[in-house]
N, C-alpha and C positions, 0 to 999 in steps of 0.2 A: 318730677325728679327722676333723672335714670337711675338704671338700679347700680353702676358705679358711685355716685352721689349718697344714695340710701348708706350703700354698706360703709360706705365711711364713714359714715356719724355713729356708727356703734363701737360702742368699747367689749372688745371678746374679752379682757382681761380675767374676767372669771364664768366663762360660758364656752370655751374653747371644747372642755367635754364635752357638753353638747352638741357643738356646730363651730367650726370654722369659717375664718371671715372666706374663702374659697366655697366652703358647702353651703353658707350664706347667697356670696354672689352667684352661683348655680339656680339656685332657690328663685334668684328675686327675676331673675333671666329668663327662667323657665313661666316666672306667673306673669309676666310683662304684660306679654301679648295681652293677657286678657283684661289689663286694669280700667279700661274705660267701661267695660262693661259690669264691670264690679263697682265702680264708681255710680255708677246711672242707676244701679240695683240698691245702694245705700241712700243716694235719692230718693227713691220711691218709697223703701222700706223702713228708711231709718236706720239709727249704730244703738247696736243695744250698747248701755251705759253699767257702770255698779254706783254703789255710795261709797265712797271715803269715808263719811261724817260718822261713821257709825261705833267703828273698833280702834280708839286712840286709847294707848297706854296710859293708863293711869287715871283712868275714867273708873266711877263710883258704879255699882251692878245697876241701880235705879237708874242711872244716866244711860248705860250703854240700851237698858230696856226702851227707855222712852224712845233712845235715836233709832233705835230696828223699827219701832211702831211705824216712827215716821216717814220711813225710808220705805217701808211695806207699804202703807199707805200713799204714797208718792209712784208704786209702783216699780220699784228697785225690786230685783231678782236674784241680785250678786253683792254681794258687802266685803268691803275690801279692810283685811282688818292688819294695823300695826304689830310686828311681834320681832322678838329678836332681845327680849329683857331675860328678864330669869322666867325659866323653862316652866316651872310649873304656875307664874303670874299670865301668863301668855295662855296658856292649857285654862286658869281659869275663865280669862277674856273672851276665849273662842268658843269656850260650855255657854256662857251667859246667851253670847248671841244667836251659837246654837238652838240654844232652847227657845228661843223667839221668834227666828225665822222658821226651823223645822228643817226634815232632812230632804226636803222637795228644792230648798233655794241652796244657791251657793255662796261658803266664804271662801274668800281669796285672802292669801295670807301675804304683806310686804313686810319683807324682815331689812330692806335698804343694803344690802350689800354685808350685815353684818355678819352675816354665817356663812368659812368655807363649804366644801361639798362633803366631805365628812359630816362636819355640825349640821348640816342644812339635812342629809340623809338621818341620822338619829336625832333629832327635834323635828322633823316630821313626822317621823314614827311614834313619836309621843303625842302629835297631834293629831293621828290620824281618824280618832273615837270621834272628829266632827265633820269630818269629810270633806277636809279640805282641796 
């Protein structure tokens, strides 16, 4: 895919403070050159992966325990957890798993689009006691 192709399949609609589809297409331009060699290197090495399965809203503390076990178990590093409900059901979500994985692994947190950059800057800061 050229990196004109790439940058068209993204929606900057709410990332524009970040990055522009221009500081985007500079980006993808600048790594081009080197993507076969990046390629050949994911080959050899592997994509590190996370778990989905582990932080779905509205899962029971026993249940989110059991699914870290297994995900630890399986070798998962990263746990990707749902959040974007109410503030302090989410805060509780991410303590459970917290305390499963420990502060050596990471959660990654998808809240889908629900929080502008306001909401998203103060509900991370509420969550930030797990190190997301």
């Amino acid at each position: 895919m050229s990196p004109e192709e790439l940058v068209v399949c993204v929606n900057f609609q709410h990332i524009t403070d970040a990055i522009t589809p221009d500081e985007a297409m500079r980006n993808v331009r600048s790594r081009h050159v080197a993507k076969f060699e990046r390629s050949a290197d994911l080959e050899n090495r592997g994509y590190l992966s996370y778990s989905t399965c582990v932080g779905w809203m509205g899962y029971y503390d026993d249940k989110l325990r059991r699914l870290c076990r297994d995900a630890l178990a399986e070798g998962y590093t990263h746990m990707k957890v749902k959040v974007g409900g109410d503030p302090a059901g989410d805060l509780r979500l991410c303590r459970v798993i917290w305390e499963e994985i420990g502060p050596g692994l990471k959660i990654m947190l998808d809240v889908n689009q629900v929080w502008d950059v306001n909401e998203a800057i103060k509900n991370m800061k509420g969550l930030a006691e797990v190190g997301p």
